[in-house]
N, C-alpha and C positions, 0 to 999 in steps of 0.2 A: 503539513500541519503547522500553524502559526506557533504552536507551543515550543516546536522544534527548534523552528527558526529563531526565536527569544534565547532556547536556553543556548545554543549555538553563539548568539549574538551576546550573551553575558558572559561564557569564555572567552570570548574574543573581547571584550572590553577588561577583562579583570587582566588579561596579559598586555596589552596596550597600556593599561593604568602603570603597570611596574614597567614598562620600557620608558613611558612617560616619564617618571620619576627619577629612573636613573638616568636618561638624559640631561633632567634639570639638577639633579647633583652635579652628573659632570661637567654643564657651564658653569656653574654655580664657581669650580675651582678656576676658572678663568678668569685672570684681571681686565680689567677693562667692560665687562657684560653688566647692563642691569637686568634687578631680578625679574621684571615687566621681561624685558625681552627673553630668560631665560622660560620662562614661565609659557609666556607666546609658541618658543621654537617647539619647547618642549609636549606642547599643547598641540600644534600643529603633527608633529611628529607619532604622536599616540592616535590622533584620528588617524594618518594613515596607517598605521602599523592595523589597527582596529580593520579597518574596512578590506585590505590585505588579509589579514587573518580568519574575517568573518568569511571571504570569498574563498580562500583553501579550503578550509575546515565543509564548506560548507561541497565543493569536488572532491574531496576525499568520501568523506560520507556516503554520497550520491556513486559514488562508486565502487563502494564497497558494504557487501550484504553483513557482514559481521558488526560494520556500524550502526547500520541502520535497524537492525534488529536491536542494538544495543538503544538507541533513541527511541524506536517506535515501542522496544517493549511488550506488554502483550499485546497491541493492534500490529504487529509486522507477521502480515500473513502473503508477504512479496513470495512467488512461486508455483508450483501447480497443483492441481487439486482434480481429483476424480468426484465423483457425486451421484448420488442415486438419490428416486424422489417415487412417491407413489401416486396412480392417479387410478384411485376406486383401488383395484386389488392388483393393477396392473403396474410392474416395477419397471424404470425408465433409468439410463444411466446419463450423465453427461460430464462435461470435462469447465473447469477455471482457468485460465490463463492471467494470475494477477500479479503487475507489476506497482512500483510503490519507489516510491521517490523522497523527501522531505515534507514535500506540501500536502500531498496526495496519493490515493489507490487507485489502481484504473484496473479493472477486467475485461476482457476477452474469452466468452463461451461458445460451448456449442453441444449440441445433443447428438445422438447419437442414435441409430434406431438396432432393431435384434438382429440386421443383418450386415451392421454397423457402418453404415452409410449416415453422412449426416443429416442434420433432419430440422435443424435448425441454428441461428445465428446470434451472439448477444453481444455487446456492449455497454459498458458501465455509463451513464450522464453524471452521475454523483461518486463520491470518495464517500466513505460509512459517516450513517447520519447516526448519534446516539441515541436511543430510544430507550432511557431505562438502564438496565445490565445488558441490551441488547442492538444491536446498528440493522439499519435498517442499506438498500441500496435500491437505488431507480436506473435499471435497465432498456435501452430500446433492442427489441427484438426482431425475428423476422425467421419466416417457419419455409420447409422446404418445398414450392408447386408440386402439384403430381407428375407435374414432366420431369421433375428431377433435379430444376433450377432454383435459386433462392430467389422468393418475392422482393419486387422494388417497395412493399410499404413495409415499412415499420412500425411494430406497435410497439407498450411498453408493457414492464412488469415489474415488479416491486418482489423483494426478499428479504424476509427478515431474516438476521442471524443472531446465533449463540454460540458465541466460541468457547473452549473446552480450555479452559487454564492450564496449568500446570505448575505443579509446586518444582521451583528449584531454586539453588543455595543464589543467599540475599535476593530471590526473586530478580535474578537477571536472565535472558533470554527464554522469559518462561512463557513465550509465544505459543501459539496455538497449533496445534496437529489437527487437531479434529474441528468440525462446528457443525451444526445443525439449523433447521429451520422451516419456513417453507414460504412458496411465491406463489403470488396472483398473477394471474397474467389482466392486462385491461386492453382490448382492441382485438380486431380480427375474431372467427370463427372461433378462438378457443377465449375470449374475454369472459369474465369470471370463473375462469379454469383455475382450481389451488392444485398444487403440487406442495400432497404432505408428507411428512415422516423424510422429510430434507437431509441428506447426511452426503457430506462434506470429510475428504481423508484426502493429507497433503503428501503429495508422491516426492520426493526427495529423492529418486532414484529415476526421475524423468528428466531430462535434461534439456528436450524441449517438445515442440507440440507434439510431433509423430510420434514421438515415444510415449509419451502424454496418451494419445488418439491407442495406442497398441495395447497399455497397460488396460484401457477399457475397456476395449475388444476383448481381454482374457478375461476381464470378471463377468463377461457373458456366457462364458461355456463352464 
């Protein structure tokens, strides 16, 4: 997310400014230097200090979730997610896989059917669009053949969301647990299919997919 990278890039300039500075003090006590030149080195020396710092700050981050929740705020929804959605009267489970970086969100899904076999395949094209109080996301999909293999076409589907705020002290890490919403599908056999009453709960206790795929399989029995 470009905002990120600004505020990232104005740390790293306000520290550059004061290394700048005290370097051009310190020529400054030397005889023999004019101020052009001390001015020059000192100048030269804070772009790199800048462009160094902007490149750390910018791997530590990216490396670590405590950061990036700290930047992204309430859009850091980096983690996994279970989900139930209804279609008519009949309830369907499936699973997020969303990872999150500085620029961007990316998802990895998949459905799940009552005998918990997968049933379908998704992938994020878009990072959240903001629509409102609400983000929207455009998915390419792909459902499971009756042989039991996943189709070579892919269609897409659109979701909209509402994430579930959270009040906490000076509103830091007041990211989301929960969201809700629902998706259209457009293409293939199920095009104009909604999947409503969308609900979204972020598993913190899954550590990666399989365990992710397990926890869902228990909220079926």
């Amino acid at each position: 997310m470009e905002k990120n990278k600004n505020r990232i890039s104005e740390i790293a300039l306000g520290i550059a400014i004061i290394v700048g500075l005290a370097v051009n003090d310190l020529l400054s006590t030397q005889d023999g230097l004019s101020g052009i030149f001390n001015w020059f080195i000192a100048a030269v020396v804070a772009a790199v200090i800048h462009r160094f710092l902007f490149w750390l700050i910018v791997v530590i981050v990216e490396r670590s979730d405590f950061f990036l929740a700290l930047f992204w705020g309430k859009l850091y929804v980096k983690g996994f997610w279970s989900y139930t959605y209804y279609v008519g009267e009949e309830k369907k489970y499936g699973a997020w896989c969303i990872d999150q970086n500085l620029d961007t969100i990316t998802i990895k899904g998949f459905g799940l059917t009552q005998d918990g076999a997968r049933r379908s395949d998704v992938q994020s094209m878009t990072s959240l669009i903001q629509r409102g109080n609400d983000y929207e996301v455009i998915n390419m999909r792909r459902d499971i053949n009756n042989d039991g293999n996943l189709n070579d076409i892919f269609y897409y589907s659109k979701t909209t969301l509402h994430l579930h705020q959270r009040t906490t002290f000076m509103n830091l890490f007041n990211h989301p647990l929960q969201m809700d919403g629902n998706t259209i599908i457009y293409g293939g056999e199920l095009s104009g299919t909604v999947h409503s009453r969308l609900t979204f709960v972020k598993r913190n206790d899954a550590k990666n997919e399989r365990e992710l795929e397990n926890i869902i399989k228990s909220m079926m029995h």
